[in-house]
HTML snippet that shows the backbone in 3Dmol.js (N, CA, C, O; Angstrom):
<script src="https://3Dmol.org/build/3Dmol-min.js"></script>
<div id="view" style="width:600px;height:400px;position:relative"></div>
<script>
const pdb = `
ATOM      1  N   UNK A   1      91.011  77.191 104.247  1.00  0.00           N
ATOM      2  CA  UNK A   1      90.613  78.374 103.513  1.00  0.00           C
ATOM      3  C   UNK A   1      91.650  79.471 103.724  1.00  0.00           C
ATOM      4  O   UNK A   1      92.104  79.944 104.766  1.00  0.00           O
ATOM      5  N   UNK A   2      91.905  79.750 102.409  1.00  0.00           N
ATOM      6  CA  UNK A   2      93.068  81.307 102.693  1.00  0.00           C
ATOM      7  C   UNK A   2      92.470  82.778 102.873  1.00  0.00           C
ATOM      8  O   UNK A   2      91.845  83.557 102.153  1.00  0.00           O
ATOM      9  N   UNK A   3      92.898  82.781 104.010  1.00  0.00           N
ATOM     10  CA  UNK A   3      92.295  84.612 104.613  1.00  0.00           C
ATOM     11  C   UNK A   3      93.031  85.633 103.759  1.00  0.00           C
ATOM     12  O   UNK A   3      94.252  85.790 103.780  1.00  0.00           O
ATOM     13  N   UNK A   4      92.357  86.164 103.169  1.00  0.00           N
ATOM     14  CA  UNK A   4      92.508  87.571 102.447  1.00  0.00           C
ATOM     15  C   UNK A   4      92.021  89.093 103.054  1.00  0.00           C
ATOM     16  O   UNK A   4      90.858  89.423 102.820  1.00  0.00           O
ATOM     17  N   UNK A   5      92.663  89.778 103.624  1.00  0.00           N
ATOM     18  CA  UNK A   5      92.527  90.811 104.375  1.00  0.00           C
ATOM     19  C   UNK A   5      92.690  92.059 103.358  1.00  0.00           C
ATOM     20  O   UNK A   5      93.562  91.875 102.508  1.00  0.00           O
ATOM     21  N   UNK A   6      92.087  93.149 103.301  1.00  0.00           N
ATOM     22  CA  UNK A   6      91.951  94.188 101.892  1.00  0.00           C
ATOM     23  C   UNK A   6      91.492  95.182 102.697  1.00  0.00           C
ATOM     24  O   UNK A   6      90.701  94.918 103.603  1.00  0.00           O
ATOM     25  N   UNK A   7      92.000  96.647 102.427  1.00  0.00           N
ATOM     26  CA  UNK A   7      92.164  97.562 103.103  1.00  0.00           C
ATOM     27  C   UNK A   7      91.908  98.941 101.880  1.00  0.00           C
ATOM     28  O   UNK A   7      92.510  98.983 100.807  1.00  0.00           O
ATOM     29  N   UNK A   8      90.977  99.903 102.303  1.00  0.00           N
ATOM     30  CA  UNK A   8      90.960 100.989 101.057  1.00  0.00           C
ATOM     31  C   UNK A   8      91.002 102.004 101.479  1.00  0.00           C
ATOM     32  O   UNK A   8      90.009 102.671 101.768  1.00  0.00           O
ATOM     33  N   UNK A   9      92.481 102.446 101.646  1.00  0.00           N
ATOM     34  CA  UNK A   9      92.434 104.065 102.553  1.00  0.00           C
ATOM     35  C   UNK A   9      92.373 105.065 101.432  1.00  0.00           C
ATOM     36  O   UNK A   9      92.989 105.164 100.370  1.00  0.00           O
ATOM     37  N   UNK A  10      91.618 105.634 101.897  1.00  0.00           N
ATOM     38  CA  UNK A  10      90.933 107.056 100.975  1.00  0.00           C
ATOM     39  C   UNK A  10      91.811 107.911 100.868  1.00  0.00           C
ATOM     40  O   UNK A  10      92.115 108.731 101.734  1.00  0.00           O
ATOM     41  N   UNK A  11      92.385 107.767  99.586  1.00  0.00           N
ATOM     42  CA  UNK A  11      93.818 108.387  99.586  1.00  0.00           C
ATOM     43  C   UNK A  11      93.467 109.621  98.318  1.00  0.00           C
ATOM     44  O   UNK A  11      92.719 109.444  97.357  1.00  0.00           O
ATOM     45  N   UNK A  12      94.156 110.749  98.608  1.00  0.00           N
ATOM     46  CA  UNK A  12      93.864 111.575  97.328  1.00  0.00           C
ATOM     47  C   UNK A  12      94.799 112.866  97.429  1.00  0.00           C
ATOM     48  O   UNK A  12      95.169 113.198  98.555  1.00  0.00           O
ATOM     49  N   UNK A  13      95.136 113.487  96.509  1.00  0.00           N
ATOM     50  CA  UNK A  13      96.174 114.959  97.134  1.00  0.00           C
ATOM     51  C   UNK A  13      95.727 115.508  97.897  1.00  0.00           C
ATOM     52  O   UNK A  13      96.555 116.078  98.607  1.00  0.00           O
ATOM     53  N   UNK A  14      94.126 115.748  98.320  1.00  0.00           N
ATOM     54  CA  UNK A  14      93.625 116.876  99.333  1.00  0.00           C
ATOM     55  C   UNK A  14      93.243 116.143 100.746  1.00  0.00           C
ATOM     56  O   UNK A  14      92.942 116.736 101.782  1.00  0.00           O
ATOM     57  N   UNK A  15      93.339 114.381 100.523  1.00  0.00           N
ATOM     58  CA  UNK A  15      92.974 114.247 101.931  1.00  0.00           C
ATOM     59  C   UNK A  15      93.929 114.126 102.667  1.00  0.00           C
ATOM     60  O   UNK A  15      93.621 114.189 103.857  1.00  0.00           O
ATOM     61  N   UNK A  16      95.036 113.968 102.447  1.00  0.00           N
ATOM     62  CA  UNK A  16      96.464 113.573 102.940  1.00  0.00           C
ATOM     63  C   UNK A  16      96.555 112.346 103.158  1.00  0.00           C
ATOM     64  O   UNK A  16      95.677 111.522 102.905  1.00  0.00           O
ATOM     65  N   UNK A  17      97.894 112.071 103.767  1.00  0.00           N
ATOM     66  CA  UNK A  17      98.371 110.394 104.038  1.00  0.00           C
ATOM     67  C   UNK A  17      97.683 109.878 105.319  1.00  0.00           C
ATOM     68  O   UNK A  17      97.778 108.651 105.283  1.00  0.00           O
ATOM     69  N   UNK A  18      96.949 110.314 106.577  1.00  0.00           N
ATOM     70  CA  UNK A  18      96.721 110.269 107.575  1.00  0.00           C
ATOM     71  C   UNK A  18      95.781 108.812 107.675  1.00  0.00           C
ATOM     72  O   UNK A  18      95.788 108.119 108.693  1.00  0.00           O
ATOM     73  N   UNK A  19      95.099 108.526 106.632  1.00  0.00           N
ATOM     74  CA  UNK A  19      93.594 107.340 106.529  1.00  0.00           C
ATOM     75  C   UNK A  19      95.003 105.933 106.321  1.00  0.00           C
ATOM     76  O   UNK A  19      95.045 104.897 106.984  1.00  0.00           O
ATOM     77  N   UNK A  20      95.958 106.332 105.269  1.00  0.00           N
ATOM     78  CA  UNK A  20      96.872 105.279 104.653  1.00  0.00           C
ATOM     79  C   UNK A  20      98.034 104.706 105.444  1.00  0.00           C
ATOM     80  O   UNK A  20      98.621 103.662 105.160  1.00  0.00           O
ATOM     81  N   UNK A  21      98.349 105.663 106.670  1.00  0.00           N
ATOM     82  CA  UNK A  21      99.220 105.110 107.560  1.00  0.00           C
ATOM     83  C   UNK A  21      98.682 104.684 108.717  1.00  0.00           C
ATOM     84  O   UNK A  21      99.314 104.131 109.616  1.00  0.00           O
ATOM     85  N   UNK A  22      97.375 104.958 108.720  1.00  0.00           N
ATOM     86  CA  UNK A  22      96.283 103.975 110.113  1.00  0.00           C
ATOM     87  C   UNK A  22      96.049 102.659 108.923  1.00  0.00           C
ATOM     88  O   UNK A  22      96.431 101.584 109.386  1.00  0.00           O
ATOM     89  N   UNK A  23      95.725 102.605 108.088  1.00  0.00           N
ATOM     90  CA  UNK A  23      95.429 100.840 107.363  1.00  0.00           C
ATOM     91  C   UNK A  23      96.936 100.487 107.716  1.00  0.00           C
ATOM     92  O   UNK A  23      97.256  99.817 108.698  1.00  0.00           O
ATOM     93  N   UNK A  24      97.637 100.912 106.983  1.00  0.00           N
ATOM     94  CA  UNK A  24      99.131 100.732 107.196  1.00  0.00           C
ATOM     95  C   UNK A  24      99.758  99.815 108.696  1.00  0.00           C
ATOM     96  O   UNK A  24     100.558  98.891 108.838  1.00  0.00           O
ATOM     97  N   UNK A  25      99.129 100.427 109.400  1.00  0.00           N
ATOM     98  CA  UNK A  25      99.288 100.268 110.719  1.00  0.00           C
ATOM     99  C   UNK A  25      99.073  98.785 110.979  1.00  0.00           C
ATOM    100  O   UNK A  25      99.861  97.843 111.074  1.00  0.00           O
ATOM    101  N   UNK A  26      97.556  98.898 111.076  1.00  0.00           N
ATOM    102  CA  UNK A  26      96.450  98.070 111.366  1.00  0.00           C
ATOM    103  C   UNK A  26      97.072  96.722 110.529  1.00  0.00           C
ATOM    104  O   UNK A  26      97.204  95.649 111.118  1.00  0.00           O
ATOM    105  N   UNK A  27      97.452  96.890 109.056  1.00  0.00           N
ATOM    106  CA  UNK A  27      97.683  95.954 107.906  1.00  0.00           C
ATOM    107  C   UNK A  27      99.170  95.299 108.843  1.00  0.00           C
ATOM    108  O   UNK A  27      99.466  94.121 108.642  1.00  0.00           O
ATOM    109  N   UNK A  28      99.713  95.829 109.469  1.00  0.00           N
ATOM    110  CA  UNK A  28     101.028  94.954 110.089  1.00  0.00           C
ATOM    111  C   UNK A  28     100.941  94.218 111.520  1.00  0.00           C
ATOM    112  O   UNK A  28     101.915  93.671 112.036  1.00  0.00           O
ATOM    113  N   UNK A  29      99.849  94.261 112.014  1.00  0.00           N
ATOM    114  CA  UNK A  29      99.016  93.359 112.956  1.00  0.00           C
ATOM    115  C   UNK A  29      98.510  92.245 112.637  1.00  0.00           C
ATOM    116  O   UNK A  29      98.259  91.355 113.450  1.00  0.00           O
ATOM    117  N   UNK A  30      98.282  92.174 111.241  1.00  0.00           N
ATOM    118  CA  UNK A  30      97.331  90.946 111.171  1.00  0.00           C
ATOM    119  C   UNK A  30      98.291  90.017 110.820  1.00  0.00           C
ATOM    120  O   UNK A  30      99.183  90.387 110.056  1.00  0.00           O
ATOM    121  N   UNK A  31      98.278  88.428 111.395  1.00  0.00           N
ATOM    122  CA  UNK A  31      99.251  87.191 110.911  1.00  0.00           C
ATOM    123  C   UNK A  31      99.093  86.364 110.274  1.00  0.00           C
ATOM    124  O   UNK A  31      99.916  85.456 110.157  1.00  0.00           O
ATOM    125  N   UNK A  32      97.441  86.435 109.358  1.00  0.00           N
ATOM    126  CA  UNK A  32      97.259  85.410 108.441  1.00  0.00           C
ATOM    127  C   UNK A  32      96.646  85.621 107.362  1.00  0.00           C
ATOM    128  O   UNK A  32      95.600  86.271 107.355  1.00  0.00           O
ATOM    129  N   UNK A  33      97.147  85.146 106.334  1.00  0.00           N
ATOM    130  CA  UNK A  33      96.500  85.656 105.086  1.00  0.00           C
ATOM    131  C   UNK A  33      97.172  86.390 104.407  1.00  0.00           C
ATOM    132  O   UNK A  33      98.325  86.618 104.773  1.00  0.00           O
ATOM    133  N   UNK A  34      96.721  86.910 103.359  1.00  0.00           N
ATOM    134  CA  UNK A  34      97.447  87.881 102.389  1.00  0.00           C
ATOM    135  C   UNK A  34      96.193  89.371 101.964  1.00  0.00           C
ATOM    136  O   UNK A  34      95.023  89.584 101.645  1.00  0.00           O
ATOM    137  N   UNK A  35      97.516  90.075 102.263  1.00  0.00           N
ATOM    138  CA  UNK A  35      97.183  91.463 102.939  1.00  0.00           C
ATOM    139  C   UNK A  35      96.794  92.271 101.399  1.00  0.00           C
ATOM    140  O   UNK A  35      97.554  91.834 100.535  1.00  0.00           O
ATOM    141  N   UNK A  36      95.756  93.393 100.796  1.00  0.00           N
ATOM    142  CA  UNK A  36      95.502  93.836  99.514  1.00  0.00           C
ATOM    143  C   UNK A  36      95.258  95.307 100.214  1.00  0.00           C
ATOM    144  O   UNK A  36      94.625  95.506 101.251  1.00  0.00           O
ATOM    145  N   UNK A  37      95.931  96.309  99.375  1.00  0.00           N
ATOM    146  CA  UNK A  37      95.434  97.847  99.866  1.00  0.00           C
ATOM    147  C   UNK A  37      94.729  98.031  98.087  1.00  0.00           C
ATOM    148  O   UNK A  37      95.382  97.960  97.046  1.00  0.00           O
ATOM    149  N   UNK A  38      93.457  98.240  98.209  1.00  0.00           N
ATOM    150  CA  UNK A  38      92.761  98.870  97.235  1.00  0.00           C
ATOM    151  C   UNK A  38      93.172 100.194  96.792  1.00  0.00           C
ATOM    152  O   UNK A  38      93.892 100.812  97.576  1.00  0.00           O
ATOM    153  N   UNK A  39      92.877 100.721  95.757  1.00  0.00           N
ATOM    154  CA  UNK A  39      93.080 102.164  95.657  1.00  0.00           C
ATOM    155  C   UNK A  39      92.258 102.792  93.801  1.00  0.00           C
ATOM    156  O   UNK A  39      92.210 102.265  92.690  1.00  0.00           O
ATOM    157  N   UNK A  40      91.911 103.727  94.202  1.00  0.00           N
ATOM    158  CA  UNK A  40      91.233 103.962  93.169  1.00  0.00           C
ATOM    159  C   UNK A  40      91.777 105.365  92.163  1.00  0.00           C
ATOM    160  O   UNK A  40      91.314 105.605  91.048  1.00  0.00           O
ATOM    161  N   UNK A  41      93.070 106.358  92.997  1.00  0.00           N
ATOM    162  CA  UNK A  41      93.871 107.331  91.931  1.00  0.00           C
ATOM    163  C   UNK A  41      95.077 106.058  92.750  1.00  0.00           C
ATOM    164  O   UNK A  41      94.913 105.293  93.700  1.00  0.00           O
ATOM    165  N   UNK A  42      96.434 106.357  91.710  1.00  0.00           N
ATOM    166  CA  UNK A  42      97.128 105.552  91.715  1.00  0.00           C
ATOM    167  C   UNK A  42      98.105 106.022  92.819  1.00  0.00           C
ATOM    168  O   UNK A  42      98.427 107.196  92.636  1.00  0.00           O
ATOM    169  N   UNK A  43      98.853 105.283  94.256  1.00  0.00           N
ATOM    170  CA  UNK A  43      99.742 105.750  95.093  1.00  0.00           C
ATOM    171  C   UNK A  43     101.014 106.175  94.632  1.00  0.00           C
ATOM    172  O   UNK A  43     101.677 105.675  93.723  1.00  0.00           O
ATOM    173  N   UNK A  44     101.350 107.359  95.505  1.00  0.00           N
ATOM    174  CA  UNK A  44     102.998 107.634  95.238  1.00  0.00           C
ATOM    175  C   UNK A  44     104.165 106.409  95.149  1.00  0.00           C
ATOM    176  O   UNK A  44     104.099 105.215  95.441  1.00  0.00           O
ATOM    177  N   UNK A  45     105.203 107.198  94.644  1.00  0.00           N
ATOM    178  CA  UNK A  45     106.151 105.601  94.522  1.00  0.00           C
ATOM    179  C   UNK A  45     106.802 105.475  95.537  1.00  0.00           C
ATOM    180  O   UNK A  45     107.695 104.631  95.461  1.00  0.00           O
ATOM    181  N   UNK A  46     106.669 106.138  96.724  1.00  0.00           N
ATOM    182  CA  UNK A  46     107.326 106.202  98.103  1.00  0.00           C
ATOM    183  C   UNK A  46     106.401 104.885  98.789  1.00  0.00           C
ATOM    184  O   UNK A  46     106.798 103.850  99.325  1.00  0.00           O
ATOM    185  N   UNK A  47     105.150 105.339  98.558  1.00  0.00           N
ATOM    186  CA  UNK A  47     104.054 104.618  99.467  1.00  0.00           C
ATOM    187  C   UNK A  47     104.590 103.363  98.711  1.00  0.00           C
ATOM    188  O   UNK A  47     105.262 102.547  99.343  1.00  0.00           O
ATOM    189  N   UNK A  48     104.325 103.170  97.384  1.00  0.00           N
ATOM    190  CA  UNK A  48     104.534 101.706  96.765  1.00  0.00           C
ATOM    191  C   UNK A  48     105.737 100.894  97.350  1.00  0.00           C
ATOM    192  O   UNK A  48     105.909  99.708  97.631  1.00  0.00           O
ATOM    193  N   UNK A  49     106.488 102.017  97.415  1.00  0.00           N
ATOM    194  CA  UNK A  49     107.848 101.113  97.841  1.00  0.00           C
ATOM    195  C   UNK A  49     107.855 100.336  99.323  1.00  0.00           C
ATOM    196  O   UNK A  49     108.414  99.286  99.640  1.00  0.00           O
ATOM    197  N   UNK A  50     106.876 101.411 100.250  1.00  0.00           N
ATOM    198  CA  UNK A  50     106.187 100.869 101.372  1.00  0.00           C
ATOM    199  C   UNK A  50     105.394  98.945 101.303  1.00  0.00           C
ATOM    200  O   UNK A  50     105.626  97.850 101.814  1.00  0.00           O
ATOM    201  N   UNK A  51     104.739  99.356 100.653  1.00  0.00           N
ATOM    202  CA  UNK A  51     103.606  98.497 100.538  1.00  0.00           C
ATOM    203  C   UNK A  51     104.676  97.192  99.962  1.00  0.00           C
ATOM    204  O   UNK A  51     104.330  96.159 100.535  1.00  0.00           O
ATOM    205  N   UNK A  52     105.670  96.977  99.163  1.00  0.00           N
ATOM    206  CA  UNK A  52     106.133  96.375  98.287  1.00  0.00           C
ATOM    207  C   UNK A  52     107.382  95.759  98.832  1.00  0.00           C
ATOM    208  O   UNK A  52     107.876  94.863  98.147  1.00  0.00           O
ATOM    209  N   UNK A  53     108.266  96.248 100.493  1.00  0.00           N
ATOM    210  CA  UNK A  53     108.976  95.723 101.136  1.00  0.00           C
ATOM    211  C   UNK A  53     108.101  95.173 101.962  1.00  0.00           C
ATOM    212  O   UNK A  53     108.190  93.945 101.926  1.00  0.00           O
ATOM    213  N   UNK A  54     107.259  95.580 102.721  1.00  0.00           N
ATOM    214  CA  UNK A  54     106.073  94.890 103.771  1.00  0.00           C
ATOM    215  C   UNK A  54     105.601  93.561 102.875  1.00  0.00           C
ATOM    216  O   UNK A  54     105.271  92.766 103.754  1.00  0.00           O
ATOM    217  N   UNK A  55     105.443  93.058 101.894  1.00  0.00           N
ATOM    218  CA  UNK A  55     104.692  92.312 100.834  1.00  0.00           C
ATOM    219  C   UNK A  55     103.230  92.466 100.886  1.00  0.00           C
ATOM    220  O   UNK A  55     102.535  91.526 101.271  1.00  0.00           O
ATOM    221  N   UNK A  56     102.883  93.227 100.640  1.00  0.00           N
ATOM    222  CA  UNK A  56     101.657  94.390 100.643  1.00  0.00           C
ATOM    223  C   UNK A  56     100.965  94.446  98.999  1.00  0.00           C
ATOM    224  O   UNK A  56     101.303  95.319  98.200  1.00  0.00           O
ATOM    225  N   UNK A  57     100.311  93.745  98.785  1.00  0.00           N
ATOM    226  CA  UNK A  57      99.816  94.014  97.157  1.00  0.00           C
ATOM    227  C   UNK A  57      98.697  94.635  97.134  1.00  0.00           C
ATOM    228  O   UNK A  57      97.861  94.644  98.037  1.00  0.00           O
ATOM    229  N   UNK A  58      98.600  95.533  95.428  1.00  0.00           N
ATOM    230  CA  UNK A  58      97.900  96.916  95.799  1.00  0.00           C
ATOM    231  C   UNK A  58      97.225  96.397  94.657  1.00  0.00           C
ATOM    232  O   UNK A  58      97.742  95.528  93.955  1.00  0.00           O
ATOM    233  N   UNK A  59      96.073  96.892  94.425  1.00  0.00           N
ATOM    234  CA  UNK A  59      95.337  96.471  93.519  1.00  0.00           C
ATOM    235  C   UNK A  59      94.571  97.799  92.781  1.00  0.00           C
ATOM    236  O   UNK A  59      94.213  98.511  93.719  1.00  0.00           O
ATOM    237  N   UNK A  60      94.281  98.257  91.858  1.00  0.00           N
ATOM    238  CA  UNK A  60      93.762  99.101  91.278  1.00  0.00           C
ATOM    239  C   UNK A  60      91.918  98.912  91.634  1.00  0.00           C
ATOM    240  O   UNK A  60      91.407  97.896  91.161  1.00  0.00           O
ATOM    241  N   UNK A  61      90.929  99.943  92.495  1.00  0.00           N
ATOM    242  CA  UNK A  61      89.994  99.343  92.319  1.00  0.00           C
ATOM    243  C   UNK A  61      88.995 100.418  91.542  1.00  0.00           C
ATOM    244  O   UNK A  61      88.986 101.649  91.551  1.00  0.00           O
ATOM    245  N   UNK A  62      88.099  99.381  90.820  1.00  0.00           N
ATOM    246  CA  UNK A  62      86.668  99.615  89.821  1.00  0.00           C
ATOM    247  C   UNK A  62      85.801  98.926  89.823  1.00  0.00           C
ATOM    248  O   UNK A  62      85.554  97.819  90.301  1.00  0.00           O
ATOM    249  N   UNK A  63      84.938 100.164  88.817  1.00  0.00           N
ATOM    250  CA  UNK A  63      83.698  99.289  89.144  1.00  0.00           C
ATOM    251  C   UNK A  63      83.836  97.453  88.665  1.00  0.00           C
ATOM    252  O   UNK A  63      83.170  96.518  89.110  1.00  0.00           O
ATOM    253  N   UNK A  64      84.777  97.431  87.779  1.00  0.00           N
ATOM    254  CA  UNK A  64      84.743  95.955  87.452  1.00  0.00           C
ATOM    255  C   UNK A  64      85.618  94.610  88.377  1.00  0.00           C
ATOM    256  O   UNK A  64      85.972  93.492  88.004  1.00  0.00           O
ATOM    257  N   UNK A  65      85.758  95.348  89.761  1.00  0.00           N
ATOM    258  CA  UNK A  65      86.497  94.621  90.770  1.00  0.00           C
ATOM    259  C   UNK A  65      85.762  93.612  91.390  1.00  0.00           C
ATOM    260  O   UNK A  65      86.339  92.677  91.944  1.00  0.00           O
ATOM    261  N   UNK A  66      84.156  93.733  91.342  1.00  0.00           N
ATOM    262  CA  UNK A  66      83.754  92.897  91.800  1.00  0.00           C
ATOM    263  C   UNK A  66      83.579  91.745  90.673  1.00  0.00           C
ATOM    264  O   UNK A  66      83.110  90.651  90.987  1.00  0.00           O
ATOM    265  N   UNK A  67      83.764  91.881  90.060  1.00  0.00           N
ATOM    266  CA  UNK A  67      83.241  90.811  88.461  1.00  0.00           C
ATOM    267  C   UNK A  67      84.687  90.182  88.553  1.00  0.00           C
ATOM    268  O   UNK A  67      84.845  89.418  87.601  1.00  0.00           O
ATOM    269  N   UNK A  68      85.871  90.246  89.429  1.00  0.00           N
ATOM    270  CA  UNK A  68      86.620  89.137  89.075  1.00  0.00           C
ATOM    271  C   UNK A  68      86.538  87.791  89.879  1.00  0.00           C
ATOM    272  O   UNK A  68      85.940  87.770  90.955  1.00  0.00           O
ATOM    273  N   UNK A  69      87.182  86.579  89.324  1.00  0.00           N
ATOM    274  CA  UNK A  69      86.926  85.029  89.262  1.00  0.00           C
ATOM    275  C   UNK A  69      86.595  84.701  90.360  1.00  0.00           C
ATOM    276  O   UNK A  69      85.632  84.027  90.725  1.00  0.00           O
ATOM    277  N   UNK A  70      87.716  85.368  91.142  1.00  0.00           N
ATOM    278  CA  UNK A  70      87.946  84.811  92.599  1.00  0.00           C
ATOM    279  C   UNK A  70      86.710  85.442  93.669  1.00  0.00           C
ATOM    280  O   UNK A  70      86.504  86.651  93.772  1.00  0.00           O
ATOM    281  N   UNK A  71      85.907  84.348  94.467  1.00  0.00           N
ATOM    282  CA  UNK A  71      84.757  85.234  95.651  1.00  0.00           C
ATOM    283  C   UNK A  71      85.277  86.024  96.348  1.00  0.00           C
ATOM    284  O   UNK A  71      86.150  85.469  97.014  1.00  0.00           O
ATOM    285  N   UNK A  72      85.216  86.795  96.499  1.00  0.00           N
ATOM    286  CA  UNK A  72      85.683  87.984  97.333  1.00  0.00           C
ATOM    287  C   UNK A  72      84.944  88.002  98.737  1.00  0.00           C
ATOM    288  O   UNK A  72      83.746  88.048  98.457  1.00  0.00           O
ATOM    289  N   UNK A  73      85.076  87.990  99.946  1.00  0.00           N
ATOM    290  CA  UNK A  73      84.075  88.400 101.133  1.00  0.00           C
ATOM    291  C   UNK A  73      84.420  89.704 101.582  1.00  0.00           C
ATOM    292  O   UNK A  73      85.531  89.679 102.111  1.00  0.00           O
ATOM    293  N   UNK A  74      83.901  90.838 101.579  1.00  0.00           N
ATOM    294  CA  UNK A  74      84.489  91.861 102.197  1.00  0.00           C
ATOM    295  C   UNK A  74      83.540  91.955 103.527  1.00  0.00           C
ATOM    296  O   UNK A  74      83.762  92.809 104.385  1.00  0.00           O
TER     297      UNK A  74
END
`;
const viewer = $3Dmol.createViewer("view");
viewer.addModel(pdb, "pdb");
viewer.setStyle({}, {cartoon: {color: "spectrum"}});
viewer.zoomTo();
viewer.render();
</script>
């Protein structure tokens, strides 16, 4: 079974980066599986570029996130 690890730091202009560089953190500890940062306003292109050398995939989330194919366990 492939471990999928997914992370949703509460990111927004007024809360600051502080929630996104503790997942951040945490997200470069783990050694198995493939790593997803949720997000629901869209990240800066600094952070992306973060997420995107780490191989870090970001996913847009909604209400229609749970309705896709794949089971999800959170």
């Amino acid at each position: 079974m492939k471990l999928n690890n997914y992370f949703f730091p509460d990111y927004s202009k007024n809360s600051g980066l502080g929630h996104f560089y503790r997942c951040y953190k945490y997200s470069k500890l783990i050694r198995k599986g493939k790593i997803y940062f949720l997000y629901k306003n869209k990240f800066k292109p600094n952070l992306t570029k973060i997420l995107n050398k780490k191989g870090i995939n970001s996913i847009k989330f909604n209400r229609n996130f749970f309705n896709l194919k794949k089971k999800i366990i959170l």
